[in-house]
N, C-alpha and C positions, 0 to 999 in steps of 0.2 A: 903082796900088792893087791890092794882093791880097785876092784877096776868099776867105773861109773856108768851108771846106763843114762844116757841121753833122752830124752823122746821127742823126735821133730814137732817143729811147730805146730804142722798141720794134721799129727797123726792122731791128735783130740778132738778135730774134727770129724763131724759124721757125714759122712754121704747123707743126701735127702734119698728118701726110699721112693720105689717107684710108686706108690700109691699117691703119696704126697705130692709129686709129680703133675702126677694128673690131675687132682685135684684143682693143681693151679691151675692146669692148662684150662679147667672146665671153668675157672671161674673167670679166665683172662677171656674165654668165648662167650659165656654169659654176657661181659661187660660190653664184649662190641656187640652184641647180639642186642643188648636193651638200648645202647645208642643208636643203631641202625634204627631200632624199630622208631623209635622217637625222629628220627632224621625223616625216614619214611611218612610218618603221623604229620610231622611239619610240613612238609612236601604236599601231600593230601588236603592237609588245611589251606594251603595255597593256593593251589589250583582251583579246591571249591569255591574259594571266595574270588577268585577271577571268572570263575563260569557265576554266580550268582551274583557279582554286583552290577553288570548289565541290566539281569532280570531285576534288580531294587531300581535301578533308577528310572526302565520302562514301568513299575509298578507306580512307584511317585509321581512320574510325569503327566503320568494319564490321568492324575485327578487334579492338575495345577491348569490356569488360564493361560494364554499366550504369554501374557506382561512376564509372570512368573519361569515360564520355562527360557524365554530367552534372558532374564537377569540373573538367575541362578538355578544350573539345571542339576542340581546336586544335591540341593538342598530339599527338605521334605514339602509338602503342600501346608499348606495355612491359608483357609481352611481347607480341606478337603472339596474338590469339583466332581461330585457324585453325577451328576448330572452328563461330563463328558461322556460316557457309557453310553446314554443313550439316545443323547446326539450324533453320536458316531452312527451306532444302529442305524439311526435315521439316514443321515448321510449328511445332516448339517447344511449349509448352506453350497455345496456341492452337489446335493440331491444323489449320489450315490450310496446309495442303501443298502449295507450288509445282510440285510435277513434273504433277500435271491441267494447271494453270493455264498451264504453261509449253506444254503439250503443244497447248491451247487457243489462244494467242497465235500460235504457229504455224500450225497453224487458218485462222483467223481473217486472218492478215496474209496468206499462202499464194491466198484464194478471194479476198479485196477487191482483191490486187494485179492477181490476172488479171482479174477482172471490171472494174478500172482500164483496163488497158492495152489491154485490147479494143479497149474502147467509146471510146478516147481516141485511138488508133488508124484507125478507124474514121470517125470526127468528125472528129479530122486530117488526116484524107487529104482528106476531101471538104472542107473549108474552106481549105487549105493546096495542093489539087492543082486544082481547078474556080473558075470565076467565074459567078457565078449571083446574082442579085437577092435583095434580104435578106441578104447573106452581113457586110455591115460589120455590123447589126444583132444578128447572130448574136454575131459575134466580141464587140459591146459588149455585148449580155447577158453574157458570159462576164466581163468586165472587171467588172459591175457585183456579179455572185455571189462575186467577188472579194472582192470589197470590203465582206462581209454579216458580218459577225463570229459564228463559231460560235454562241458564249454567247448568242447573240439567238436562235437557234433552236432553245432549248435544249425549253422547254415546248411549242412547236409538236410537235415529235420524238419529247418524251414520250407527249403525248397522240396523235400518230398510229400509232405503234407498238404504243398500248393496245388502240387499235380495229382493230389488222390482227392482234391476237396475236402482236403478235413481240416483248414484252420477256422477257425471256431466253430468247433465243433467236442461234441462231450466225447465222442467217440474215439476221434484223432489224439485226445491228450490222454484219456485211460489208454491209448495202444501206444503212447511213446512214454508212460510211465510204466507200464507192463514190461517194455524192452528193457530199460533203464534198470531195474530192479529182479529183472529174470535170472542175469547171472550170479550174483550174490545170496537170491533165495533160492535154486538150485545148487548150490556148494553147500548152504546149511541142510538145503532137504538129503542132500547126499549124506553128509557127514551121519546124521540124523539115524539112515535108515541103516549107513554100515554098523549101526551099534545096535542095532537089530538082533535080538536070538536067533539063529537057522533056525533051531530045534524047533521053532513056531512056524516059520514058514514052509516047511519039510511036512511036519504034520497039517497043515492047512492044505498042500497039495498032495498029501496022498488022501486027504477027504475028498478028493475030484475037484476043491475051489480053482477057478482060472486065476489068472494072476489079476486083472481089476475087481474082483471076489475079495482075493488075499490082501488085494492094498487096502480098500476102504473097509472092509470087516475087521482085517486082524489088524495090520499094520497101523495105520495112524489111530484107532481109537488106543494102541499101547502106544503110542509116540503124539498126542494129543499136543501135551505140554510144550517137546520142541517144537511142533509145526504151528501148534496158536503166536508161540514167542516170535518165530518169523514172520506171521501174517502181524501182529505189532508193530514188530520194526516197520515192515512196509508200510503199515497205515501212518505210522509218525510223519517218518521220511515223505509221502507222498504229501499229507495234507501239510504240510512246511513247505513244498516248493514254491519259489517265485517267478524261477529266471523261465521255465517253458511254458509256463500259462500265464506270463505277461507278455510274452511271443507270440505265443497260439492264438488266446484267447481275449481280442482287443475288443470285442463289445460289449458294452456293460451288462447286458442278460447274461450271457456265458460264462463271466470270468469266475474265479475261484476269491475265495476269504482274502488269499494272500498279495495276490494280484488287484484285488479290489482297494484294499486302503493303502495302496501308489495312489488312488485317483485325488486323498488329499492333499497331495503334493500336486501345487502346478508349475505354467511356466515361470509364472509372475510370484506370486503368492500362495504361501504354505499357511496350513492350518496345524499349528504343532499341537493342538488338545486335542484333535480330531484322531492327527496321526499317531499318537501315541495311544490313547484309546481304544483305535483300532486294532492297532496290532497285540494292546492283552487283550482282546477279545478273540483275536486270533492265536495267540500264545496258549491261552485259559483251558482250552477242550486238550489244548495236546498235555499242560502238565498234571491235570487231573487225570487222564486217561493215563499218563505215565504212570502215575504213585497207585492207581488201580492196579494195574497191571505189572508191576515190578518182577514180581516174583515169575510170573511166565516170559519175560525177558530175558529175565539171565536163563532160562533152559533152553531159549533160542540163541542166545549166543553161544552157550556150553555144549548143544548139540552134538553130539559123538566125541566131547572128550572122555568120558569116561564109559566104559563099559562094565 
């Protein structure tokens, strides 16, 4: 009797090996990985062109005549109104003149930034360089001033400022932007200084340095970069405000850049070349000063991620 040997169906096939395996698995991760990033990139490109097409159409508007801006505001200038530039300066038939106001704004952001960076420095150091009781406390107050929304302290502000004599005044608006921005530049100067080497500040106090020695010798000249990126931030943010130095600051000597070209706007009648004008003239210092400064921005925002 001969007897037949079978062989199942499936016993010619091969198992995939575990190399091959993985293999796939790297290339099925590669594939989401280069869609993601592309999903990402899309994303990116969107958003930029929602934050930048504002900024195209205040660029265009500002060089078009009234006729033009109310019959199509979207559309480019033909020809070019070089000239609104320096009407606005002027103040146009408003007679509110930008070159006080601009000279004011500078000012103004100039005394609030140092008076920032001081005091945030200062707070920094000792929250971010010491451990001492009360100090999580400290830092969660800071978290919570955070989190207080301007516009809520808006009539507080007024009526404190009434009763210390400081609405219109340079001093009243540098000490309620100084407030405003104390806690947020105390958390970066914190962060800042915890990424701090000891072994530097160890050896600086055993050379006898007191600790205002150890900050302004060792400390911030190695921490340079994050403490200029936050004195940045501030100067942006401060010379961009509108809503408390159109509050404060109601007389046309005092006001600030931003609060000054509301004046082309009235109750009756708007000057749209004026207003538009104005405001890249007040836009123009902050994004030139941006792209100068980029790179000390991001180590002011990145302050103490990394050690």
């Amino acid at each position: 009797m001969t007897s037949v040997l079978t062989t199942p169906p499936n016993a010619s096939r091969r198992s995939p090996s575990p190399n091959a395996s993985r293999r796939e698995a790297a290339r099925s991760a590669a594939r989401g990985s280069a869609a993601g990033r592309w999903l990402g990139v899309a994303l990116m490109v969107l958003c930029a062109a929602g934050a930048a097409l504002p900024l195209l159409l205040l660029v265009m508007n500002a060089f078009k005549d009234n006729g033009e801006i109310l019959a199509n505001p979207i559309a480019p200038p033909s020809p070019p109104h070089v000239a609104n530039l320096g009407d606005a300066w002027q103040g146009g038939s408003f007679g509110a003149s930008l070159g006080g106001s601009f000279l004011n704004s500078v000012l103004v952001t100039a005394l609030a930034v140092t008076l920032v960076s001081l005091v945030s420095a200062l707070a920094g150091y000792a929250l971010g360089g010491f451990r001492f009781r009360g100090e999580k406390y400290v830092t969660l107050g800071l978290l919570v001033l955070l989190a207080v929304p301007t516009q809520a302290t808006l009539i507080p502000v007024w009526d404190m400022m009434g009763q210390w004599e400081l609405r219109n005044s340079h001093t009243g608006i540098v000490l309620v932007y100084a407030a405003f921005w104390m806690p947020f530049s105390v958390l970066l100067a914190r962060a800042a200084f915890r990424s701090f080497p000891r072994e530097l500040l160890e050896a600086a106090r055993a050379d006898g340095a007191g600790e205002l020695r150890t900050l302004f010798q060792v400390v911030i000249p190695v921490l340079k970069g994050p403490m200029a990126g936050v004195a940045i931030i501030n100067a942006i943010g401060i010379w961009s405000e509108l809503l408390f130095s159109y509050l404060l600051l109601t007389e046309p000597d005092k006001r600030t850049l931003p609060s000054a070209v509301i004046a082309f706007t009235g109750n009756y009648v708007t000057d749209h070349r004026l207003l538009y004008a104005g405001l890249l003239i007040t836009v123009l210092p902050v994004l030139v000063f941006y792209l100068a400064m980029s790179r000390l921005i991001r180590k002011g925002m990145t302050a103490g991620s990394l050690k």
